[in-house]
N, C-alpha and C positions, 0 to 999 in steps of 0.2 A: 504493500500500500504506500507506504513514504515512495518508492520510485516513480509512481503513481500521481501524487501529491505532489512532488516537485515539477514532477512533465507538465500539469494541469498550472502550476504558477509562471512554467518559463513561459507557456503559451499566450498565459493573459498578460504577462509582463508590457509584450510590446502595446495591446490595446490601452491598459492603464495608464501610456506615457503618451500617447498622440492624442488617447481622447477622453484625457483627464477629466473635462467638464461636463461628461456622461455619470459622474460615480462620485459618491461621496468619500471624505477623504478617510472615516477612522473603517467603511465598507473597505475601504483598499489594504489598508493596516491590518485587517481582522485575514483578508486574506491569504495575506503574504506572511503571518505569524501563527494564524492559531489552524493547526490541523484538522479540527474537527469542520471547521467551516469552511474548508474545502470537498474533505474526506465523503463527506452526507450528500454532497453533491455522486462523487462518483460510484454510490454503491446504489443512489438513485440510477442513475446512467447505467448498472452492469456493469461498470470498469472501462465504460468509453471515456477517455480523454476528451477526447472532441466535441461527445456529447455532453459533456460534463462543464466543458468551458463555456460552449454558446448558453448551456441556462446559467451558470453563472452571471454569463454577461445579461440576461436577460433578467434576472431576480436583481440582479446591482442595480440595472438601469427604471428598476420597477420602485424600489427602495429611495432613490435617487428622483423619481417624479412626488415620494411621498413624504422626502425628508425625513425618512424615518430615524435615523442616527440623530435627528437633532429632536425630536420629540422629549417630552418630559408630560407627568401627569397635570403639571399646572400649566399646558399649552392648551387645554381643552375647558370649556365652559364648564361649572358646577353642576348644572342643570343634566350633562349627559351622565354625570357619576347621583346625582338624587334619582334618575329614571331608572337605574341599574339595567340600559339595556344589553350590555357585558358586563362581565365581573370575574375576578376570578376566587374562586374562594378559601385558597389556600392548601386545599382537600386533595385526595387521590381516587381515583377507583380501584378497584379492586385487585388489578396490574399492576399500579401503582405508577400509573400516568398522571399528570395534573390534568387538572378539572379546570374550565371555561365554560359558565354557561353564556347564550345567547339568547334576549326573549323577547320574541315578537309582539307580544302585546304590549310592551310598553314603547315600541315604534311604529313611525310612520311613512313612507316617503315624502321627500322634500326638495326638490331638484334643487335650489339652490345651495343646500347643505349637502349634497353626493359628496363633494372633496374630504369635506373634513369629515364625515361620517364615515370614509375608507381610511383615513388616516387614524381614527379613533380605534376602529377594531383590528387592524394590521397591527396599532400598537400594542393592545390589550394581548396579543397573540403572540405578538414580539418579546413582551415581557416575560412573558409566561415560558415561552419557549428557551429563552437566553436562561430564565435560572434554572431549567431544569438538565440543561446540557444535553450529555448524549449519551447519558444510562435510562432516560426516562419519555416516557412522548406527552403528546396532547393529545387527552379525549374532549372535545368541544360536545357539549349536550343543546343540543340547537333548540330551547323551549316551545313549542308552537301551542299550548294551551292559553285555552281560553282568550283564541285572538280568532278574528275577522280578516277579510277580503282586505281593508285598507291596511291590514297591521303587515301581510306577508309582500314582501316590493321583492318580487323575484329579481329584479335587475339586478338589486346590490346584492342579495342574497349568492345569485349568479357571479360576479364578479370575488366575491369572498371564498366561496369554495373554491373555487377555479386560481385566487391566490395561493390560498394555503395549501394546495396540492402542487401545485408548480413553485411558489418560492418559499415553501418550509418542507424542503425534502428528508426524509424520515424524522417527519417531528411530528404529523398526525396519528396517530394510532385509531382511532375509533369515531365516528359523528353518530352522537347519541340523536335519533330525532323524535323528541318526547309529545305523547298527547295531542298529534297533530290532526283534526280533521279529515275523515276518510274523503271530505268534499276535495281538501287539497293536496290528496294525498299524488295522483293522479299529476298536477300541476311540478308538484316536488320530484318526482319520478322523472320529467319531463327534463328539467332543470340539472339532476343529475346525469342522464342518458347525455346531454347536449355540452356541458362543461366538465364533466371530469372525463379522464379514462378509465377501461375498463378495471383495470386491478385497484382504482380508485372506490369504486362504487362498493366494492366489497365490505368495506369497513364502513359502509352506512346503514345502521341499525334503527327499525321504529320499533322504538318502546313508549309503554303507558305507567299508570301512577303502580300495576302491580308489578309489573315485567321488568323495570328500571335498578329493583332490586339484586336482579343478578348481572351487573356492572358495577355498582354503586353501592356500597355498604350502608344503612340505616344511618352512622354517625358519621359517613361524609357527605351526607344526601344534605341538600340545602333545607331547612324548618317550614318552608312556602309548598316544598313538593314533598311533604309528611319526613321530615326525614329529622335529624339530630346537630347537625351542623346551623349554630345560633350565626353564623356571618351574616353580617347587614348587608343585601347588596345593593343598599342605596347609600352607602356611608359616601363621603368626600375625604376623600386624601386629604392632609393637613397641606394649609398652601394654597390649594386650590380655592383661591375667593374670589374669581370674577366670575360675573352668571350673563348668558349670552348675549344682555343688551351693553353690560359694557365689553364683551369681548369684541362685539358684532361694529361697534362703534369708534376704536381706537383706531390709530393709524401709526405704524410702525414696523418694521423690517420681519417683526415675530409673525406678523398676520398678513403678511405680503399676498396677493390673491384673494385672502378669504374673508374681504369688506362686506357686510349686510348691509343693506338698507333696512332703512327703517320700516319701510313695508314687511320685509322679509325678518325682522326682530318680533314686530305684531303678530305676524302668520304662525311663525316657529312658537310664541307663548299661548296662542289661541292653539292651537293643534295638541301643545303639551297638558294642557290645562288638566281635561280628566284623565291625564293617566298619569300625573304628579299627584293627584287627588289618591289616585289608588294605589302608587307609592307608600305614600302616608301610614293610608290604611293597613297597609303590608306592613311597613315598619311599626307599625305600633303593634301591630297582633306580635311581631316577634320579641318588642322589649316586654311586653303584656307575659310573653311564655317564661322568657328567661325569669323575669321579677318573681315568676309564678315557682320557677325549679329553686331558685334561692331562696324561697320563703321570704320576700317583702312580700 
C-alpha cells in the first residue's frame, strides 16, 4: 500500500502546483502527509492509481466549491442547530460506527439557502467522519417520520447521498432510512437507483420504531425515537450566537456569496416558525424525562 500511496501523491503533485486555485490549501497538506487520506481513496478505486487520483481531484475540487477546511460550527446561523435538522449524537450503533441523524420534518426547501444548507450537512459529516478516522465508519439514520410532501426536497437529498458516496470513500457504513412513508417510499427508491451505485444501495436499510433496534442499541437510540440517549438535538454549540437575520444581513469576506435579502430572512423565519415550535416541544418533553430519571 505505501508504494501505492506514494504513486497516487507523485501523480497529483504536478496538478496541485499548476492548478493551485482549484484546492484548498490544508486539503493539499492533508494529502501529501497523512496516509489514510489518500489510502481510502484507493481501496475505494480497487488499487487503481488513476482511478484513485481523478476522485481525489474530484472530492478536493468539491471541498474546494464548499470551503469546507474553513468551516467552523459558528459559521452557521443558531436557528439551523435549534431545528436539529443534523446532529450528531455522540452515540455508536451496534458496529460501532458513529451515528448522524438527519430529519426531514424539521426541513424545508429553500432555493435561496441550497448553498449553505450543503455546506451545513457536508460539514456535520465532515466532523463526524474526521474524529472517527479509519477504524470506525458513519451510519447516517436518515429520519423520515412524521414528515410531509414539502419536508422530503429530493434534490438536496439527491445531491447529499451522491456526496457522501463519492467524497467520503469508506467512511459510510450503513443509511439507516427510519419511519418513512410507504407513499414515499417508491420516490426514495427512485432517488437511490438514479444517484448512487450499485454496491452503494446495499447499505441502504428501511427501518421503523420496532426494526431500528437491531442497528441501534436502546441506550444509543436518540429519547425522541423511544430510545435512552438524553442528547438534545437542538442544543447550540457555545459560540454560536448569530441567528439568520443577523447572519443573512452582515457583509464580510466570512459570508462572501451567501447575502439574504431581506425578503428571503422573512420567508426563511415564516417557513421555520412551526417546526421551531415543535423543536420546543421536543426539547422540553426530553429535559421533562431526564428531571423525571433524576428525581427533580
Amino acid at each position: 500500500m505505501a508504494n501505492l500511496i506514494a504513486s497516487v501523491r507523485q501523480q497529483l503533485h504536478p496538478e496541485f502546483t499548476i492548478n493551485q486555485e482549484l484546492y484548498e490549501p490544508l486539503d493539499i497538506e492533508r494529502i501529501s502527509t497523512d496516509d489514510w487520506s489518500v489510502e481510502r481513496f484507493i481501496i475505494e478505486k480497487k488499487l487503481s492509481t488513476a482511478d484513485a487520483v481523478q476522485m481525489i481531484k474530484e472530492t478536493m475540487q468539491w471541498r474546494h466549491y464548499l470551503r469546507l477546511t474553513t468551516l467552523t460550527e459558528a459559521h452557521f446561523p443558531r436557528e439551523f442547530y435549534l431545528l436539529g435538522t443534523a446532529f450528531s449524537s455522540g452515540s455508536f450503533d451496534r458496529e460501532g460506527n458513529g451515528l448522524l441523524f438527519l430529519r426531514t420534518k424539521f426541513h424545508q426547501k429553500m432555493e435561496e439557502m441550497k448553498y449553505l444548507g450543503e455546506q451545513y450537512t457536508a460539514f456535520m459529516v465532515e466532523q463526524l467522519d474526521r474524529s472517527l478516522g479509519r477504524n470506525r465508519g458513519v451510519t447516517i439514520v436518515f429520519d423520515a417520520s412524521n414528515s410531509g410532501y414539502a419536508n422530503l426536497d429530493m434534490e438536496s437529498l439527491g445531491r447529499l447521498v451522491q456526496a457522501i458516496s463519492q467524497y467520503f470513500p469508506c467512511g459510510l457504513k450503513r443509511l439507516l432510512v427510519y419511519e418513512m412513508l410507504s407513499i414515499f417510499s417508491g420516490l426514495w427508491s427512485g432517488i437511490i437507483s438514479h444517484w448512487l451505485p450499485a454496491e452503494f444501495c446495499s447499505k441502504v436499510v428501511f427501518v421503523n420504531r420496532k426494526t431500528i433496534g437491531s442497528y441501534i442499541s436502546e441506550e444509543d437510540l436518540p429519547f425522541y425515537m423511544g430510545g435512552r440517549c438524553m442528547v438534545n438535538p437542538h442544543a447550540v454549540p457555545e459560540g454560536c450566537t448569530r441567528s439568520f437575520a443577523e447572519w443573512g444581513g452582515v457583509s464580510s469576506p466570512e459570508v462572501e456569496g451567501n447575502k439574504f435579502s431581506e425578503k428571503a430572512i422573512k420567508k426563511a423565519f415564516k417557513m421555520w416558525k412551526p417546526m421551531m415550535e415543535m423543536a420546543k416541544r421536543e426539547e422540553k418533553e426530553l429535559f421533562n424525562a431526564i428531571s423525571s430519571e433524576s428525581g427533580l
